[in-house]
C-alpha positions as protocol buffer text, in pm:
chain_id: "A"
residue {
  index: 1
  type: UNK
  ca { x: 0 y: 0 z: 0 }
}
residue {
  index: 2
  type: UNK
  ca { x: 117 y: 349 z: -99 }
}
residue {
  index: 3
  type: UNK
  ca { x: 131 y: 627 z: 155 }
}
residue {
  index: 4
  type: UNK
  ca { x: -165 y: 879 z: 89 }
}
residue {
  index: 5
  type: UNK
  ca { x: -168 y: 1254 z: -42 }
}
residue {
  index: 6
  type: UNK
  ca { x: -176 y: 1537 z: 258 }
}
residue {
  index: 7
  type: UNK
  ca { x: -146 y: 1811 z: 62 }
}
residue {
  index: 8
  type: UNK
  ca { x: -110 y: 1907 z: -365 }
}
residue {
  index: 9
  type: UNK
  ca { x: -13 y: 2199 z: -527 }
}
residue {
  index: 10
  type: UNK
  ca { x: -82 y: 2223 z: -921 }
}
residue {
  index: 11
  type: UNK
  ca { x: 270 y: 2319 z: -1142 }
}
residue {
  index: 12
  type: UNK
  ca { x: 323 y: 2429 z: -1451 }
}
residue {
  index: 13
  type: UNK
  ca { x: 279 y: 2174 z: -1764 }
}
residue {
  index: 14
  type: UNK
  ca { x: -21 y: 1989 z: -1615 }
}
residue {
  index: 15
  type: UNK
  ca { x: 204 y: 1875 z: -1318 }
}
residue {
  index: 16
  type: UNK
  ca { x: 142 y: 1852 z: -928 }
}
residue {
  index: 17
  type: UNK
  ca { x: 315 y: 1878 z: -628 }
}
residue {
  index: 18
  type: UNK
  ca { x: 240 y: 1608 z: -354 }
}
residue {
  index: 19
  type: UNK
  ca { x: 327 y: 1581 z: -3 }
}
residue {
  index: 20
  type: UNK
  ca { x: 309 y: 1232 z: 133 }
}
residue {
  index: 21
  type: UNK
  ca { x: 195 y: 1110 z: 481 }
}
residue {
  index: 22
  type: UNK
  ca { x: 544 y: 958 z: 485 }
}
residue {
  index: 23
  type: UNK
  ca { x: 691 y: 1314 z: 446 }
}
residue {
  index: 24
  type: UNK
  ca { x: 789 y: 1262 z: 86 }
}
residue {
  index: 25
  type: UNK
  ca { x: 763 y: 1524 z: -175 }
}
residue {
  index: 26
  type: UNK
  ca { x: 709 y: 1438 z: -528 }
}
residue {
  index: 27
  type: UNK
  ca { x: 582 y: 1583 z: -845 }
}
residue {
  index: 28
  type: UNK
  ca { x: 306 y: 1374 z: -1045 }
}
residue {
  index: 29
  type: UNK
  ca { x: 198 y: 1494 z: -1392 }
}
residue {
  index: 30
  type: UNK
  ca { x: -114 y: 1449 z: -1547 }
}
residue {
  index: 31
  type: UNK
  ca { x: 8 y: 1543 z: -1882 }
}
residue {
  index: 32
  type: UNK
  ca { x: -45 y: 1145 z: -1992 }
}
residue {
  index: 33
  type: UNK
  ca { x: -401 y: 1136 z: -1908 }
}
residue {
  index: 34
  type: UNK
  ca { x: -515 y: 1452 z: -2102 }
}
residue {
  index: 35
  type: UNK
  ca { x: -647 y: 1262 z: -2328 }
}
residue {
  index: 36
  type: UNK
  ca { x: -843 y: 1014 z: -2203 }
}
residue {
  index: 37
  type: UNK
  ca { x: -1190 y: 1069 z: -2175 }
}
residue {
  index: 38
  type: UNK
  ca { x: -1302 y: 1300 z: -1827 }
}
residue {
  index: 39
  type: UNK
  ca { x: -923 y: 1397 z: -1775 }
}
residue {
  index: 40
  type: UNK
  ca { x: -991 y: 1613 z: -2103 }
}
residue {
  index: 41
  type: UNK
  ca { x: -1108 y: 1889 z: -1867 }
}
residue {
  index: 42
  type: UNK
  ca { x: -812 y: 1920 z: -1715 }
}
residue {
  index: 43
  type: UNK
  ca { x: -651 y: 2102 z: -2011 }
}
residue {
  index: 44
  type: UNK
  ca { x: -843 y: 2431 z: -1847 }
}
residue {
  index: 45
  type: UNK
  ca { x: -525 y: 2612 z: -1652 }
}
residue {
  index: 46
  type: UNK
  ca { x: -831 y: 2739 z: -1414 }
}
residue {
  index: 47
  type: UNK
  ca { x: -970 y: 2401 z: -1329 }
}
residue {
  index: 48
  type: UNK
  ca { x: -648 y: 2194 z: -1287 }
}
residue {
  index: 49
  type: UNK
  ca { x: -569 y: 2444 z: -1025 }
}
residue {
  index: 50
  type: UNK
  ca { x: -859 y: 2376 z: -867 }
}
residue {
  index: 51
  type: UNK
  ca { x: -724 y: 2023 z: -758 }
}
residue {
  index: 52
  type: UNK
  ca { x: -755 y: 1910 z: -384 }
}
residue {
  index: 53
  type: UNK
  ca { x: -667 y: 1630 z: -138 }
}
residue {
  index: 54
  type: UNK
  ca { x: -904 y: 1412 z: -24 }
}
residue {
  index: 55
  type: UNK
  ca { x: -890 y: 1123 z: 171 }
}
residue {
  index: 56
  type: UNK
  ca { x: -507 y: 1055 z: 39 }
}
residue {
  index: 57
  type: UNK
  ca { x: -643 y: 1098 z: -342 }
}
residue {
  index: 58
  type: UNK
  ca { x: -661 y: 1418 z: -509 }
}
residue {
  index: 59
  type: UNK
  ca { x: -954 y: 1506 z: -712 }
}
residue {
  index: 60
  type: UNK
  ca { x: -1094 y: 1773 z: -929 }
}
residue {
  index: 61
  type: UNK
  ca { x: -1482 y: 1909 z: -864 }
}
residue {
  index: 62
  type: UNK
  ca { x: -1634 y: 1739 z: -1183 }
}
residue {
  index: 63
  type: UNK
  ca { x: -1508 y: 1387 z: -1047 }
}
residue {
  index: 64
  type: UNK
  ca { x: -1206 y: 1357 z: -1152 }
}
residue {
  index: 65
  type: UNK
  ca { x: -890 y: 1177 z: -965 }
}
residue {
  index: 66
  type: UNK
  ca { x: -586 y: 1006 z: -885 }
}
residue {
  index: 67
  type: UNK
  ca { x: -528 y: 712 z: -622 }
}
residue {
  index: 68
  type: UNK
  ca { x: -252 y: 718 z: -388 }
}
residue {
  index: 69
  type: UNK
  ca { x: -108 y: 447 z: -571 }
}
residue {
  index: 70
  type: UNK
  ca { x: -79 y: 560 z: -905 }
}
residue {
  index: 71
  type: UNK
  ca { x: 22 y: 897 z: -796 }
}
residue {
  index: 72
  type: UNK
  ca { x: 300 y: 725 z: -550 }
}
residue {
  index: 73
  type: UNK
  ca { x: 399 y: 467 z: -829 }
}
residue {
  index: 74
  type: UNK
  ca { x: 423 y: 729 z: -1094 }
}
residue {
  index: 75
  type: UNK
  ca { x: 571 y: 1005 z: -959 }
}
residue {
  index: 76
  type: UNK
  ca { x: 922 y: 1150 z: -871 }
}
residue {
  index: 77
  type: UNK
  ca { x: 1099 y: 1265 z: -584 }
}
residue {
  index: 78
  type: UNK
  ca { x: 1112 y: 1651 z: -622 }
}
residue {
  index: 79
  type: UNK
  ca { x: 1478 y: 1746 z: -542 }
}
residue {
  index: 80
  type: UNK
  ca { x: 1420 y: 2098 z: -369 }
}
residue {
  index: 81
  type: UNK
  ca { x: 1205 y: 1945 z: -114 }
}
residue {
  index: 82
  type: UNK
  ca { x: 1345 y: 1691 z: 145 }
}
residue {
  index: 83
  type: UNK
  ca { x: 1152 y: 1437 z: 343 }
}
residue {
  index: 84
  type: UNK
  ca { x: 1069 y: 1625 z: 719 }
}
């Protein structure tokens, strides 16, 4: 099992920021998944930033979202941010 999402901050290039509940920082983008089907909304700048956590996943307010998993598995460590 992956650790969950606290917190998520959208980047630039369809990309998010994630902190971990095991202190880990890493960036996640959704750049793949633009295309497919609901994830098509998130090409609005306005709504990707209006991503959340939420019970370790983050989601958008139409219904979109990501499990902890595949945004654990699929992600990378961001280097300017250590583990606390």
């Amino acid at each position: 099992m992956s650790p969950e999402v606290l917190s998520v901050e959208p980047l630039e290039n369809f990309s998010l920021l994630l902190t971990f509940d095991n202190g880990e920082h890493r960036v996640f983008s959704v750049a793949p998944y633009l295309d497919k089907g609901i994830f098509s909304e998130l090409r609005d700048a306005a709504y990707f930033r209006s991503v959340r956590a939420e019970s370790g996943f983050v989601s958008w307010p139409q219904g979109q979202d990501f499990s902890p998993d595949t945004l654990y598995l699929k992600s990378t460590p961001h280097l300017s941010r250590r583990a606390s």
